[in-house]
C-alpha positions, -999 to +999 in steps of 0.1 A: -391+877-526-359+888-537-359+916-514-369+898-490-340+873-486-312+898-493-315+914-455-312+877-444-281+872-465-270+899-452-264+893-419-250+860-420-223+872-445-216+898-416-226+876-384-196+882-360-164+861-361-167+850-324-204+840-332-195+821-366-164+801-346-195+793-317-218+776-343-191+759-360-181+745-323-218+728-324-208+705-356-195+673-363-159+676-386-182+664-413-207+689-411-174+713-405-164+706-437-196+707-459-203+741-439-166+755-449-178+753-486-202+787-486-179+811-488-143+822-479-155+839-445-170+806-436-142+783-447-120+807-429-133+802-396-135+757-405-097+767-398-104+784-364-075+770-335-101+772-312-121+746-328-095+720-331-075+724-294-093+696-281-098+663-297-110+625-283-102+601-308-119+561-307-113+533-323-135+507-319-127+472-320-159+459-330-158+457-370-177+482-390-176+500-417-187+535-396-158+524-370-133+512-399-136+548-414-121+560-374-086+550-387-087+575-422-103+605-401-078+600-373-051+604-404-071+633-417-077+654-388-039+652-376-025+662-411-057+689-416-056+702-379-029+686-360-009+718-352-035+735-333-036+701-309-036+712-275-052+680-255-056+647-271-074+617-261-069+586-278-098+552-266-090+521-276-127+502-271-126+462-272-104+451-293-109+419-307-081+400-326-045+404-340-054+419-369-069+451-351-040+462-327-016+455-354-040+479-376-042+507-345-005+503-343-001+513-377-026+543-376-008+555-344+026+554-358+010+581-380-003+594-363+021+603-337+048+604-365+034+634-382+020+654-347+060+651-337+064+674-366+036+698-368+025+701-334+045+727-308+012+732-284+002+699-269+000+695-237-023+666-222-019+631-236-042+605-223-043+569-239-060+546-217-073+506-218-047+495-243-046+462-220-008+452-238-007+420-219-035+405-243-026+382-268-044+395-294-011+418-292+019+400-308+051+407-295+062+424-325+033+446-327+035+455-289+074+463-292+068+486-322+038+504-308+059+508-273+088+523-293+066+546-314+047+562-280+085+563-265+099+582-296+068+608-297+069+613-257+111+623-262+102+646-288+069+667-271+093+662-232+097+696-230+059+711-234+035+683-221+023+688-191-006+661-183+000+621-189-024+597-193-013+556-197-044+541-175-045+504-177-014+499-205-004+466-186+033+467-197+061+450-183+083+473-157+108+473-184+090+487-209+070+512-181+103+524-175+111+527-206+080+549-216+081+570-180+125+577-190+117+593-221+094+624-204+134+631-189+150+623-222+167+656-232+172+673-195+174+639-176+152+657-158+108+656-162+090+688-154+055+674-165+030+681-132+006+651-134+012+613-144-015+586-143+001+553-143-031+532-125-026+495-137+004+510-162+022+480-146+010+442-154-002+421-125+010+406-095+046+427-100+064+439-070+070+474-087+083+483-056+114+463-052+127+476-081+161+499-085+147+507-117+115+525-111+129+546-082+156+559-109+127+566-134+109+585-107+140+603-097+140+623-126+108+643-124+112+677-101+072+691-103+050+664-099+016+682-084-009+648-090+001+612-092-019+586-096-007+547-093-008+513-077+000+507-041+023+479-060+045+510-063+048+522-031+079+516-011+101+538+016+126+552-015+095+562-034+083+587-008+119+597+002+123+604-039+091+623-037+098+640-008+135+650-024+122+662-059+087+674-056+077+681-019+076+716-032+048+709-058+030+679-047-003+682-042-024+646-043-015+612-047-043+589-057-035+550-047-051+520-059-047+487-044-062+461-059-064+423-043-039+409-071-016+433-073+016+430-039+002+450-012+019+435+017+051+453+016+061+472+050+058+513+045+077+527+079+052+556+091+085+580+098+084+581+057+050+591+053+055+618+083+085+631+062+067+635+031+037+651+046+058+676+071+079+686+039+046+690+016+021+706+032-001+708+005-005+669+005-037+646+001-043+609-005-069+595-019-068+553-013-093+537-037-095+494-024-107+469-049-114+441-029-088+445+002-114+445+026-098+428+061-093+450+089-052+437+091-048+445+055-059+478+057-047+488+090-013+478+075-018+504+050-037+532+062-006+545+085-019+572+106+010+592+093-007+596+062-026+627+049-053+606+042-084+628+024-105+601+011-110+562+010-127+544-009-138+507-004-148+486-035-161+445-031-174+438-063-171+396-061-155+404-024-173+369-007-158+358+030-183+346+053-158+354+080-155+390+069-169+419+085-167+455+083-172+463+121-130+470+133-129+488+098-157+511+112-149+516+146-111+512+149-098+527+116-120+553+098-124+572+128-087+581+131-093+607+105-127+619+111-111+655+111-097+648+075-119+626+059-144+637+027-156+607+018-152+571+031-173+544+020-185+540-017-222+540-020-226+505-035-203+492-004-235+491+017-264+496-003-255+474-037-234+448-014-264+447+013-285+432-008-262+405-020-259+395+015-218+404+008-215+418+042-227+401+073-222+423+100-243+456+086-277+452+104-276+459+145-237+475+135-245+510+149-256+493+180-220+486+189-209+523+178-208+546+210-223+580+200-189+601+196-183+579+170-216+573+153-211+613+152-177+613+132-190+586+104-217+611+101-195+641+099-184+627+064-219+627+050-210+615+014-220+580+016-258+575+015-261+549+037-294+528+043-302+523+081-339+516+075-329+478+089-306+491+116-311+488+154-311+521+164-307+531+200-325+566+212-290+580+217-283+570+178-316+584+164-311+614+181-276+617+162-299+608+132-321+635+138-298+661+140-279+650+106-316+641+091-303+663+056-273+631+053-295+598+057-317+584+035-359+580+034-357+549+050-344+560+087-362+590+081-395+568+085-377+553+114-373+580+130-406+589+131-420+563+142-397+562+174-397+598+178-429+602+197-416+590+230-382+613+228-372+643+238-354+658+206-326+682+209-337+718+206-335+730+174-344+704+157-372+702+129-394+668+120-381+646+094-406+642+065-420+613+059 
């Protein structure tokens, strides 16, 4: 027996670094640990960069004694492993009281406090949800945490490259404050992508204000941007256009029902922006603005427009309908468009009776047009209730790899008395 085992030994004393560092990818930090304790070669590789570049930390708001013990390995892994850090992600789940944010605020100072110091390699920063408007944050607790993110964002300026502040719902003061400290040494921000979708609190006219345009003056190589069509105004493209035509690459807009929206964009600053970055797509993602005036008002032609995105969850007008949407706007960019209607728009919603013009609505599309809505292909539609002329369901039948089962089964039970386009194969059924 004793033979036996010492071949086996053998070769995982000698199994190859690279190998070692794979299996140790495959574990937990506390299996890590418990795994470090064989022998040196072992322990050696627990303290492996490779395994520690990447890190999504959680804390969950609902009480635990698994998710109290979030806040001591947070601690740990930063002081154990915090200088190999080269993308952190930090979720902050359902927070439930005062007593919890002023607890994460504490772990984050920390937190951040001792990464400032150790850490010379990190390069994303994502902290998303932390919903700062809530009351379960007190004032002090919220202007302490907002000065320990703005200390720690001056001091890692110069090497992050990817920022992440989703949903922080601060005021524009404090946004400002928090966006001015990526420029803080150079008065000038090199990082290439900023999310700052709901960043802002509700119902704020973010783009009235002197402030924000000087905050966004300050970064030169923006490539992705993603924020609220509450930001949008004439000075914010012609800043874009000034600093980071060069660079820019896609803008992704949301506009949401309760956030300003009505502000007049001239189309001449959209033209600019586009003629002097060539490279330049935007994706418009709508909560809830679903009225043919709002969204004309919006969707300038001027604009590079590569996808749009149409949301009604709890969108209820009985005087609503989708049908200028469909046949007046979309089909302006039919030559751009990827992807235009979001799935549960017309299947999900068509069940709720939320739109009241779907059934019989390809009846009043002319063919060229039908044609171009099916060029974009990504929304799986359901026609299986539609009207259908011949002239539509030969369209159908020639795009039969983009529709659904339903209007397949349509199709062939009208397609015995056409004549099909040559070419074309029978549907299944």
């Amino acid at each position: 027996m004793e033979d036996d085992s010492e071949p086996e030994q053998r070769s995982w004393a000698h199994l190859p670094d690279v190998c070692l560092t794979h299996v140790f990818h495959w574990l937990d930090d506390r299996d890590r640990s418990q795994a470090a304790l064989v022998c040196k070669k072992w322990s050696w590789a627990m303290y492996s960069g490779s395994l520690w570049r990447r890190r999504t930390i959680t804390f969950y708001g609902r009480p635990s004694r698994a998710h109290t013990l979030e806040f001591q390995s947070a601690l740990w892994y930063v002081k154990k492993f915090g200088k190999y850090l080269e993308h952190l992600e930090i979720k902050l789940s359902n927070p439930y009281n005062t007593a919890f944010t002023q607890k994460f605020q504490v772990t984050m100072r920390g937190l951040l406090s001792h990464l400032s110091k150790c850490n010379s390699r990190l390069v994303s920063l994502s902290i998303k949800y932390l919903e700062l408007d809530r009351l379960i944050w007190k004032n002090v607790v919220r202007a302490q945490f907002i000065k320990t993110l703005a200390t720690f964002l001056k001091r890692m300026s110069k090497q992050l490259d990817y920022l992440n502040l989703k949903g922080a719902r601060v005021t524009l003061e404090e946004g400002c404050e928090l966006l001015n400290s990526l420029s803080f040494l150079t008065n000038k921000g090199f990082i290439s992508e900023i999310n700052i979708e709901d960043f802002f609190s509700l119902h704020l006219p973010v783009y009235s204000s002197t402030l924000f345009h000087q905050t966004m003056s300050k970064f030169h190589s923006l490539v992705i941007l993603t924020f609220n069509y509450n930001c949008i105004s004439d000075e914010l493209l012609d800043i874009l256009r000034e600093h980071s035509a060069h660079s820019l690459c896609t803008l992704n807009i949301k506009c949401h029902i309760h956030d300003p929206h009505g502000q007049v964009i001239w189309g001449m600053s959209w033209a600019n922006l586009a003629k002097r970055a060539p490279k330049l797509k935007v994706n418009f993602f709508f909560e809830r603005v679903m009225k043919h005036d709002h969204l004309a008002r919006i969707l300038l032609v001027e604009i590079p427009v590569r996808s749009i995105s149409l949301r009604s969850c709890y969108f209820n007008d009985p005087d609503w309908t989708m049908r200028p949407t469909l046949t007046n706007l979309l089909p302006a960019y039919w030559h751009v468009l990827q992807i235009f209607l979001n799935p549960t728009l017309l299947q999900g919603n068509l069940h709720m009776r939320k739109i009241v013009c779907i059934p019989c609505l390809l009846t009043e599309l002319h063919q060229p047009t039908l044609m171009g809505l099916l060029h974009f292909g990504n929304a799986q539609m359901s026609y299986s209730t539609w009207k259908l002329t011949d002239a539509h369901i030969k369209a159908l039948w020639c795009h039969q790899g983009r529709v659904t089962k339903g209007v397949q089964q349509l199709m062939c039970k009208r397609a015995s008395g056409l004549c099909m386009p040559e070419g074309s194969t029978r549907p299944y059924t």
